[in-house]
C-alpha positions in Angstrom: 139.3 19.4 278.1 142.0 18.2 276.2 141.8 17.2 272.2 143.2 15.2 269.9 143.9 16.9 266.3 141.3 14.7 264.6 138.1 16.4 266.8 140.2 19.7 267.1 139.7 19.6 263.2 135.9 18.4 262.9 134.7 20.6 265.9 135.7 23.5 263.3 133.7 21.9 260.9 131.1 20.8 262.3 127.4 21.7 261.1 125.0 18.8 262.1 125.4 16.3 264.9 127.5 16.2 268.1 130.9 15.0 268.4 130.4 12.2 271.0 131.4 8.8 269.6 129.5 6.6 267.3 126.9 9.1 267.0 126.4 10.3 263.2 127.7 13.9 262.1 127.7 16.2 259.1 131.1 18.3 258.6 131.4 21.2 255.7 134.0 20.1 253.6 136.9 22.8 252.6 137.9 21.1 248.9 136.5 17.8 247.1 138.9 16.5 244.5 137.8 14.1 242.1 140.0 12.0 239.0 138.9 10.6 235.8 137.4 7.2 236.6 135.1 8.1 239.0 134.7 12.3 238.0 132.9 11.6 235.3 129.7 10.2 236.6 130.7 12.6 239.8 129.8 15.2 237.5 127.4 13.7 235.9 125.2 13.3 239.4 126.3 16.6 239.9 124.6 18.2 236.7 121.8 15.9 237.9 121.0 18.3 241.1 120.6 21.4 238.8 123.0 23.6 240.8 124.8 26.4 238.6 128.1 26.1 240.5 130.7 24.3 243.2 130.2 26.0 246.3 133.0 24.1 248.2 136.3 26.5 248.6 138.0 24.9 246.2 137.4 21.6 244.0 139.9 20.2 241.4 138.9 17.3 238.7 141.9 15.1 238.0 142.9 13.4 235.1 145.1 10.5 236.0 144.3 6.7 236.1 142.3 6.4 232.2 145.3 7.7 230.6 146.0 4.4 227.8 143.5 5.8 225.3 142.7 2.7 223.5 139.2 3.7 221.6 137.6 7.0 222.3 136.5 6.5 225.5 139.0 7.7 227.8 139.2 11.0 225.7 135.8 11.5 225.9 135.9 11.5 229.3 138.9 13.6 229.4 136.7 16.2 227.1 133.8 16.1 228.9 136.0 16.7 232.5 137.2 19.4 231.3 134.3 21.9 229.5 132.4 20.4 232.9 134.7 21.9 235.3 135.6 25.1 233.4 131.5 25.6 233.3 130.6 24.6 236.9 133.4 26.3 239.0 136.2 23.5 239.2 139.9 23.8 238.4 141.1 20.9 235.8 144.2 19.3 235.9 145.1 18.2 232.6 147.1 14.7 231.4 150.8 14.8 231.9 150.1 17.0 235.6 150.3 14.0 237.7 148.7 11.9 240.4 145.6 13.3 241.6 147.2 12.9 246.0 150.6 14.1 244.5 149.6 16.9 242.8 146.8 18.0 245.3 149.7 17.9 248.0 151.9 19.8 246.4 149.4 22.3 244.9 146.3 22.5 247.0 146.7 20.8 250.2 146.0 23.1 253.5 146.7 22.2 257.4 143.5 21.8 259.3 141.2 22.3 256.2 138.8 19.2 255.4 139.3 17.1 251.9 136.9 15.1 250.2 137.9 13.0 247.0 136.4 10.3 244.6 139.4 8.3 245.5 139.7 6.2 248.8 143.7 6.9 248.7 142.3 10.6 249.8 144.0 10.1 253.0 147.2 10.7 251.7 146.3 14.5 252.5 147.1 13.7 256.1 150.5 13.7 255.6 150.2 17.5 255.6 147.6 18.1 258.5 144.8 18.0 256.9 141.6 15.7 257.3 141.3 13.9 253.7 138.2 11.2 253.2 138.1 9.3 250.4 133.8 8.8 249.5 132.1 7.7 246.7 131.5 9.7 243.8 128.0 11.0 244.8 128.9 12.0 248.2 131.4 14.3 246.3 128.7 15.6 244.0 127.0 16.5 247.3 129.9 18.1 249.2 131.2 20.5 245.7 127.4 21.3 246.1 127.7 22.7 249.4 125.7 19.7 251.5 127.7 18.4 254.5 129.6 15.1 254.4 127.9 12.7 257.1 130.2 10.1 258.8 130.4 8.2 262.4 131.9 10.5 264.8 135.1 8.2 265.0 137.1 6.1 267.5 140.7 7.7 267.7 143.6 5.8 267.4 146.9 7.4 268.7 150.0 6.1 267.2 152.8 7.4 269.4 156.5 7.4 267.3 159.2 8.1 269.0 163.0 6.9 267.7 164.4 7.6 263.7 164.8 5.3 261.1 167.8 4.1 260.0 169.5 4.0 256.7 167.8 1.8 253.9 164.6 1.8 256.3 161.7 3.7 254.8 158.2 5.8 255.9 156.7 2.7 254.0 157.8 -0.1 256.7 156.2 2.6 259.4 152.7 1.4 257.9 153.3 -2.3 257.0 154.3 -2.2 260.7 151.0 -0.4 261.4 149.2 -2.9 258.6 150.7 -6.0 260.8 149.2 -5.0 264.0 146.2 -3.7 262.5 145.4 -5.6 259.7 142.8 -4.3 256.8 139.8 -5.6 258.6 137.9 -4.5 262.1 138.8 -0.5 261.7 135.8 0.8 260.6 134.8 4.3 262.2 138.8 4.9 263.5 140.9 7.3 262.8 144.6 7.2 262.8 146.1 10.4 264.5 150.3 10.1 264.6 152.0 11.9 267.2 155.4 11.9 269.7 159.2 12.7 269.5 159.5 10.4 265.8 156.7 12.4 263.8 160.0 15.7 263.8 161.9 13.2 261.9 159.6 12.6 259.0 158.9 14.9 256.6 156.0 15.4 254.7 156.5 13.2 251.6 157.4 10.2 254.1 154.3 11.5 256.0 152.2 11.1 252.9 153.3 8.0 252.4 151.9 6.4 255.6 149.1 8.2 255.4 148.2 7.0 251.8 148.5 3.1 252.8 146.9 3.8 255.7 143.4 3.5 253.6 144.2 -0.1 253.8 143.8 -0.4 257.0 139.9 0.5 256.5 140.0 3.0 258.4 138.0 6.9 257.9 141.1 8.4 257.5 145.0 9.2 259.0 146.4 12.4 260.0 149.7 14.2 261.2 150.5 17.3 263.1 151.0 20.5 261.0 155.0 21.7 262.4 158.0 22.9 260.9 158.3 20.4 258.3 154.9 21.1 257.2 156.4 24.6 257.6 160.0 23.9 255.0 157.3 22.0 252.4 154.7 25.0 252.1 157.7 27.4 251.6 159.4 25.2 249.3 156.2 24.8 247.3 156.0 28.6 247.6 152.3 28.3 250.2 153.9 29.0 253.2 151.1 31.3 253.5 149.0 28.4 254.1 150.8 27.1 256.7 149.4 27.1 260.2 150.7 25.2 263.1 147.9 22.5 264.4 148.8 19.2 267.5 146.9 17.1 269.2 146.5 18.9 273.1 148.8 17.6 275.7 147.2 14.6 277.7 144.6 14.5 275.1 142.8 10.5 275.0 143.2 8.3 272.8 141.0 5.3 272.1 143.7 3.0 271.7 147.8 3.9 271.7 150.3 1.7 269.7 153.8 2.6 269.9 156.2 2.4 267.4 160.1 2.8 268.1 161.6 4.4 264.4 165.0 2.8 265.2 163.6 -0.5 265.7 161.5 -1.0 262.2 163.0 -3.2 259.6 162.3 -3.2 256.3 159.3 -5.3 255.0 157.0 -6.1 252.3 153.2 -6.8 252.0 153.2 -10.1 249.9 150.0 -11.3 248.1 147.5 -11.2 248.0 146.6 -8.8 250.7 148.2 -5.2 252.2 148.3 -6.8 255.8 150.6 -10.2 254.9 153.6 -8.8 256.5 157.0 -10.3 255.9 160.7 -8.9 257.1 162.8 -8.3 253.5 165.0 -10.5 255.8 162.5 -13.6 255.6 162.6 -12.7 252.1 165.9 -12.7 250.9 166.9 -14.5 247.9 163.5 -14.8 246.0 163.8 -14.3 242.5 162.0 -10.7 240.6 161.7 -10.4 237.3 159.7 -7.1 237.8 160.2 -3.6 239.6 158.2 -0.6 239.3 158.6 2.6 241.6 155.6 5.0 241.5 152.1 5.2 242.6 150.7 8.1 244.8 152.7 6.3 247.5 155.9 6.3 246.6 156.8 8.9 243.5 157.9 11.8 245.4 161.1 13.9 244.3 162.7 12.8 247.7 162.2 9.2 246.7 162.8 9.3 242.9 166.3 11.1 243.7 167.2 8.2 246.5 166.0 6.0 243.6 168.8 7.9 240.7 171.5 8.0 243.6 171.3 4.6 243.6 171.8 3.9 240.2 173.8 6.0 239.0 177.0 4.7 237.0 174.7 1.4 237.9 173.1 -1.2 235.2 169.9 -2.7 236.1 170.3 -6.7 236.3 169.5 -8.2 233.2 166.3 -10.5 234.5 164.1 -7.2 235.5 162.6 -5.2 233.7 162.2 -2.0 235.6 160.2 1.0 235.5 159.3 4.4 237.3 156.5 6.4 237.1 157.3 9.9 238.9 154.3 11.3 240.7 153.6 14.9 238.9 154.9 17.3 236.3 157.0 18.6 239.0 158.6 15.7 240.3 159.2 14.7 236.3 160.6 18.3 235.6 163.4 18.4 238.9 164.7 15.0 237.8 165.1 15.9 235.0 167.0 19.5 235.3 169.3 18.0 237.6 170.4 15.2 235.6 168.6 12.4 237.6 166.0 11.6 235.3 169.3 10.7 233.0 170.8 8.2 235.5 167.5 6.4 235.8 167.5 6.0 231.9 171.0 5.3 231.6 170.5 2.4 234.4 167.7 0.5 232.3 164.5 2.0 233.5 161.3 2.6 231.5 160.2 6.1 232.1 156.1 5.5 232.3 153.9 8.5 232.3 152.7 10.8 235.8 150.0 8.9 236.3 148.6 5.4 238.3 149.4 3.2 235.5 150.3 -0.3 236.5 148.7 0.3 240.0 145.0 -0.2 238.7 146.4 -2.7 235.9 146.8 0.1 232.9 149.8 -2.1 231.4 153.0 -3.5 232.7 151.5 -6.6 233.7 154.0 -9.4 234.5 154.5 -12.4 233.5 152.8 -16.2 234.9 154.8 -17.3 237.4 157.3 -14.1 238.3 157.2 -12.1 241.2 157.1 -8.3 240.8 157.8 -5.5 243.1 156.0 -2.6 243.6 156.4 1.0 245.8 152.2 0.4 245.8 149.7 0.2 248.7 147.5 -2.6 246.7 148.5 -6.3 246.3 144.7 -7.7 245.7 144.9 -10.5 243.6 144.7 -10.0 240.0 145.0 -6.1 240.3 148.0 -6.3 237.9 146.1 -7.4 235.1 147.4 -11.1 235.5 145.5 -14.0 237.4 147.7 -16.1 240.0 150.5 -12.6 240.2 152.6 -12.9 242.7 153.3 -9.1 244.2 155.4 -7.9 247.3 154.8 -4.5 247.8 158.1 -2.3 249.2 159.5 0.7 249.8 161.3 2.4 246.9 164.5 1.9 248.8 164.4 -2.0 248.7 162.7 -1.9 245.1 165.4 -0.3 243.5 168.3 -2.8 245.3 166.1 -5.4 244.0 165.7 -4.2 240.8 170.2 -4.4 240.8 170.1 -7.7 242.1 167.5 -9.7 240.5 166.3 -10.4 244.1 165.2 -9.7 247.0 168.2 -8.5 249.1 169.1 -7.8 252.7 170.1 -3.8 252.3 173.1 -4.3 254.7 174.2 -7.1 252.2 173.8 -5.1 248.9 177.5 -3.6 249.1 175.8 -0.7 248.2 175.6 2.6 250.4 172.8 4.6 251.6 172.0 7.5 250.0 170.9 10.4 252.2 168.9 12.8 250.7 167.2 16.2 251.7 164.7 17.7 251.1 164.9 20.9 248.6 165.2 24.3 249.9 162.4 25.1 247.1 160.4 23.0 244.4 160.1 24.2 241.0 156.7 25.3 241.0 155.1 25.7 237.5 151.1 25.6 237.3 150.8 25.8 233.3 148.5 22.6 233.0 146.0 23.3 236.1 143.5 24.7 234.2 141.5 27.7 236.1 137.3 27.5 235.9 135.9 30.7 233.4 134.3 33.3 235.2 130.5 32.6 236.1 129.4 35.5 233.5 131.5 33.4 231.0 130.3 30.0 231.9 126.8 30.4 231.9 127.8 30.6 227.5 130.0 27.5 228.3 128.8 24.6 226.2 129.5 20.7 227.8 131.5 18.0 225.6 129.3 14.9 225.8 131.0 12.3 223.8 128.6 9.0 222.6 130.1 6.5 225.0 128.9 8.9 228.3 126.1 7.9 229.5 123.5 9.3 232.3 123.9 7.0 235.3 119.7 4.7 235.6 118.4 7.1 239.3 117.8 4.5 242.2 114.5 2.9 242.6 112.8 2.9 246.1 113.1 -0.6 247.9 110.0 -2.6 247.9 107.5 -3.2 251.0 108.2 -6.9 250.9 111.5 -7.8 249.2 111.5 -10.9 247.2 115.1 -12.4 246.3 117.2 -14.7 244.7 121.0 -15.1 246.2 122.7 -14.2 243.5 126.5 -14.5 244.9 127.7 -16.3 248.2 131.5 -15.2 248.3 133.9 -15.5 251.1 136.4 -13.0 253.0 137.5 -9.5 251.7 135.7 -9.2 248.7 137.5 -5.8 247.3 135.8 -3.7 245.1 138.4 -4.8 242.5 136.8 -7.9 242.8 132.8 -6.5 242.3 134.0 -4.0 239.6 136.8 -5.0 237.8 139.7 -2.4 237.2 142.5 -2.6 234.5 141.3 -2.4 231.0 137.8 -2.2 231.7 138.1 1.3 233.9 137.3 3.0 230.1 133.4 1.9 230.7 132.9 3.4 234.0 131.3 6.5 232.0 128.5 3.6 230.3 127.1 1.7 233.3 125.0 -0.7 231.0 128.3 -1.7 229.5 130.3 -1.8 232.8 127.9 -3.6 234.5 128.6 -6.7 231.8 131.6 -7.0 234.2 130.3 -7.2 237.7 131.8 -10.1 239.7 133.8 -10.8 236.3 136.1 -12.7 238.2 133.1 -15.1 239.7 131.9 -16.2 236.1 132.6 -19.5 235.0 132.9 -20.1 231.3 129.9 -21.9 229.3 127.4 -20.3 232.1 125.3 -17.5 232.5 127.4 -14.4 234.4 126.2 -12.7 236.9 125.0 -9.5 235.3 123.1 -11.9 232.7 121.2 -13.8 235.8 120.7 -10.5 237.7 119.0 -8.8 234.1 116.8 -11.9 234.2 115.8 -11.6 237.7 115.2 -7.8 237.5 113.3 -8.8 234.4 110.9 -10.7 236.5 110.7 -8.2 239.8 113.0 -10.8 241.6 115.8 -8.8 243.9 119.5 -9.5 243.5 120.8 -10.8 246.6 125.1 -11.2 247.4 125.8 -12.9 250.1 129.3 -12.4 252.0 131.7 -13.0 254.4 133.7 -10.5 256.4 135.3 -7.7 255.4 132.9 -6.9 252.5 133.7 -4.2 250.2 137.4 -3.1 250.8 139.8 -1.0 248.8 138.8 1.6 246.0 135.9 4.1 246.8 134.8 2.6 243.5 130.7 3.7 243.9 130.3 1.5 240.5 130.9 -1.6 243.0 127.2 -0.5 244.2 126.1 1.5 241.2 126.3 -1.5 238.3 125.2 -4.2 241.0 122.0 -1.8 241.2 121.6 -1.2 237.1 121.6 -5.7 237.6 118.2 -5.6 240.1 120.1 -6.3 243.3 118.6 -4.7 246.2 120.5 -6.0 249.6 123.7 -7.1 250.7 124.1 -9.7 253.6 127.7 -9.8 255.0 129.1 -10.8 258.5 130.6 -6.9 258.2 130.9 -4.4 255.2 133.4 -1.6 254.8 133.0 2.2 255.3 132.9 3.8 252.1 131.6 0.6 250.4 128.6 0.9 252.6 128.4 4.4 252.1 127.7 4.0 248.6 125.0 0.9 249.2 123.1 3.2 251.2 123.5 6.2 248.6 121.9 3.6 245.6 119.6 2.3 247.6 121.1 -1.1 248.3 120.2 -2.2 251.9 123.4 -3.1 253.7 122.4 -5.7 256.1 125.2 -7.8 258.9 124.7 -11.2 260.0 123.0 -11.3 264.1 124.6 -14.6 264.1 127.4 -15.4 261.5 127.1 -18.9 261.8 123.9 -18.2 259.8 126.2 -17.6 256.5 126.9 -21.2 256.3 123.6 -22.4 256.0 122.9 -20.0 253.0 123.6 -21.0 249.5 123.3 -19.7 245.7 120.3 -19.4 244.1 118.4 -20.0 247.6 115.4 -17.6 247.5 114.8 -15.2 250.3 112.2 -12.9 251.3 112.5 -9.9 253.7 108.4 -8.8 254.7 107.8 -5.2 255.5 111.2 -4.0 254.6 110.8 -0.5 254.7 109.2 -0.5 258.3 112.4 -1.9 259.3 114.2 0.7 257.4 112.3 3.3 259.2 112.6 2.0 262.6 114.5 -1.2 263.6 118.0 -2.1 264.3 117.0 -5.2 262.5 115.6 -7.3 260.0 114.1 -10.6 259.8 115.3 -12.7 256.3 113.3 -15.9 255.6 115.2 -18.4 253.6 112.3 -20.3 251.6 114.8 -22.6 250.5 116.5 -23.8 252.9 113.6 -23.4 255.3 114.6 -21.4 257.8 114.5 -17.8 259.1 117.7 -15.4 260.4 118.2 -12.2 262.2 119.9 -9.1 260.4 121.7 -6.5 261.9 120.6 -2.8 260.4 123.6 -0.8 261.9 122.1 2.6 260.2 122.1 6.1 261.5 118.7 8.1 260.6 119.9 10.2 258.2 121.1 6.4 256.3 117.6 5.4 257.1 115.9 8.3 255.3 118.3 8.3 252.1 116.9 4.0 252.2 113.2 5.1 252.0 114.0 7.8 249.9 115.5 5.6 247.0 118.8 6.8 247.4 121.0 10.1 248.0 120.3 11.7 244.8 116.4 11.7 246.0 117.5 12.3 249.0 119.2 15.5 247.8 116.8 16.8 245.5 114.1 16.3 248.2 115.5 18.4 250.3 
């Protein structure tokens, strides 16, 4: 029977489960990378399970998003990272190396080998055949321990390109045409497999770059074939040795097929505040920027950092932007600047900002009330930048860097200014001095940990009661991100001190004068009353952040009523013992409000057995049907109190 790549890849991996669709599976997972603002408690859960060393192939801790330093906390992560992965088996990249999907693509990434990661942009991996999830934190912990990762054997979406983009039209408007059919919401349990004539024509850096956005569409994960241009960038990385040639079978099915022409894509932009608001630059043309930044580990590739200096060279960036780039890694940094690139950006104006995600989770370069800035991102959520009410389009480096000349948003054709082609190098300056190698087990067992004051041990999950007694804590509306449970930005340096964190949850929900959420949750928990958020659709998108379910769980709440959750977000409920539960009828959600109470009688039998659950709203008076959409490996990790438990149990 013919295959398509995505089950040709987890039929090799397979170890519990069979592949028919829907049905729950366990795959062993090849490498697990992690990076600094979730690796820490990673680890920590890690340590927590008593295993002397990772027994995944290879696992490599990150150091890229906490990279400001303001107090000791980010270096105390940065310390404890470090004498944790040189101990347990893990190699370290240090500050200054780059982006944790940069790096790991350039560095680690292998055709047909599985990837788990701390990060939910995992899925940039794709772009070089591999399958790469992002999961939260403690499904890492499991997976460098050698425990299988568990998803829904997925739906597979074929997206068929055939055609070659033209000049000034980018790998980036391939997904924001993808995001525009397929918006961020109703993807759950697909995958994303590219394939046709067009895929030839991209090469793996444009590859990554769909593949990375693609995590906004919600979906498990994307993927590409593994050909010659997979081929040119192993050789040119000097890997070619892990190269091997991997394609869907001919006449394989697909779930669904879309079909995207290359020579018919314009170039567009995802405007606030979502990925999936699709406009043509076109529609756009003339609005005033006062901003531009190129980078992120979606656009800060050599290829598009040298398009970026052709640009501007001999150029002067317009005097109402303030411009900056962030290339991806050490190596990207290192070719610009031998070749005199890095000196044309500079002379044009830019800011050089450091390898790292920076103003992509709001660490600096904020903009200012009232401007529009421009970004080479895959995140537009509101207030990601660090300012409330920003206005953010998010581009391809190619119409970023005309805007950044202009002052606006400009047709490319209408710029004056000519396309620059650029290839691909023959070979990549490959220099591995700040990927720091684990000590040998003899050595390590004499290794000693760096704990700094401000890391604290993560509370362990409690069991969910018999009979849950709540108090709606929340009622929020459509695609709540995790940005919006857990705050990013400045407060990403207390992700390693959940009590402090936690101070923050729903941040952006508090109203001044009254009590905030974590306040009324402590309270409740205080009194053995259960937290209860009630949501909308959509619940949970964005980062794999697993504090958006650990801190609500340090607060006392216990269950989560939406009219749909997302993937990895409900991955992590489940794995801290939060019950994820989907309105039968979401009419329902209207007749809810804050501070109703609501009781759930003989939860755990429900757990155990039921597809759903019966919620009694004492306030309102009246009694609805939830949907438990749970495999039985979900259900056991529930009555267990969590995956940790879970883990040890077992």
């Amino acid at each position: 029977m013919a295959k398509t790549l995505t089950f040709k890849i987890l039929e090799k991996h397979l170890v519990d489960g069979r592949l028919e669709k829907s049905a729950s599976i366990g795959i062993k997972i090849d490498q697990t990378l992690t990076q600094d603002a979730t690796g820490t408690t990673s680890f920590l859960l890690f340590e927590s399970m008593a295993i002397e060393r990772v027994k995944a192939d290879t696992a490599v801790s990150y150091i890229d998003h906490n990279m400001s330093q303001f107090g000791p906390e980010n270096h105390n992560d940065h310390l404890y990272l470090q004498s944790v992965a040189a101990k347990k088996g893990v190699y370290f990249s240090r500050p200054g190396n780059g982006i944790c999907h940069q790096v790991n693509l350039e560095r680690f990434g292998k055709p047909g080998a599985t990837l788990l990661g701390s990060d939910s942009h995992t899925p940039t991996g794709g772009g070089i055949g591999m399958l790469a999830i992002g999961a939260g934190g403690l499904d890492v912990a499991v997976a460098m321990g050698g425990g299988a990762f568990y998803l829904t054997c997925p739906k597979v979406i074929g997206v068929k390109l055939t055609g070659q983009l033209r000049p000034w039209v980018a790998s980036k408007d391939i997904i924001l045409k993808l995001l525009s059919i397929l918006t961020t919401k109703g993807n759950v349990g697909c995958v994303v497999e590219y394939f046709g004539p067009g895929v030839t024509t991209l090469t793996v850096p444009q590859r990554a770059t769909v593949t990375n956005m693609g995590a906004e569409l919600g979906v498990t994960t994307s993927v590409f074939p593994s050909d010659e241009q997979t081929k040119k960038f192993l050789a040119a990385q000097k890997r070619e040795n892990d190269f091997q040639p991997l394609a869907a079978d001919e006449g394989c099915e697909y779930d669904r097929i879309i079909e995207i022409d290359l020579s018919l894509v314009e170039p567009m932009a995802a405007c606030s505040p979502s990925p999936d608001n699709i406009k043509t630059i076109k529609s756009l043309a003339g609005t005033k920027v006062n901003q531009v930044i190129i980078g992120s580990c979606t656009n800060s590739s050599f290829t598009d950092l040298m398009m970026v200096a052709k640009v501007l060279k001999g150029k002067t960036i317009n005097p109402s932007v303030e411009f900056a780039i962030a290339p991806g890694s050490k190596q990207v940094m290192n070719m610009l600047a031998a070749n005199g690139a890095l000196g044309d950006i500079i002379a044009a104006g830019a800011r050089i900002l450091e390898s790292s995600c920076g103003p992509c989770i709001g660490q600096g370069f904020s903009p200012a009330d009232g401007v529009v800035s421009v970004r080479t991102f895959n995140r537009n959520f509101a207030g990601r930048t660090g300012t409330k009410n920003d206005t953010v389009f998010l581009t391809s480096p190619e119409i970023a860097v005309l805007t950044a000349l202009k002052g606006e948003i400009v047709e490319p054709e209408k710029s004056g200014i000519e396309f620059p082609k650029i290839e691909m190098p023959f070979e990549f300056t490959v220099d591995d001095n700040m990927i720091q190698k684990p000590l040998p087990p003899d050595q390590a067992k004499k290794a000693d940990v760096i704990r700094g004051s401000t890391i604290v041990v993560p509370e362990a999950a409690s069991k969910l009661p018999h009979d849950l007694k709540g108090k709606v804590l929340l009622k929020c509306g459509d695609k709540i991100t995790t940005d919006h449970i857990m705050p990013a930005g400045a407060f990403l340096k207390y992700r390693s001190n959940v009590p402090v964190y936690s101070q923050y949850v729903f941040n952006c929900f508090n109203e001044q004068g009254k009590p905030t959420f974590a306040q009324r949750g402590l309270e409740l928990k205080k009194n053995g009353i259960a937290g209860i958020v009630i949501a909308s659709e959509s619940y949970g998108q964005g980062s794999s952040r697993e504090h958006a379910a650990l801190c609500p769980m340090y607060l006392g709440v216990k269950m989560i009523i939406a009219k749909s959750i997302e993937r990895i977000h409900k991955a992590n409920l489940i794995n801290f013992a939060l019950l994820p539960a989907e309105f039968e009828n979401p009419a329902d959600y209207d007749k809810i409000n804050a501070d109703d109470e609501l009781e759930v009688k003989n939860l755990n039998d429900a757990i155990k057995s039921s597809d759903f659950v019966m919620v009694k709203d004492k306030t309102s008076g009246f009694e609805f049907k939830c949907k438990l959409t749970l495999s039985a490996r979900d259900r056991d990790i529930l009555l267990a109190g969590g995956l940790l438990n879970f883990t040890k149990n077992k």
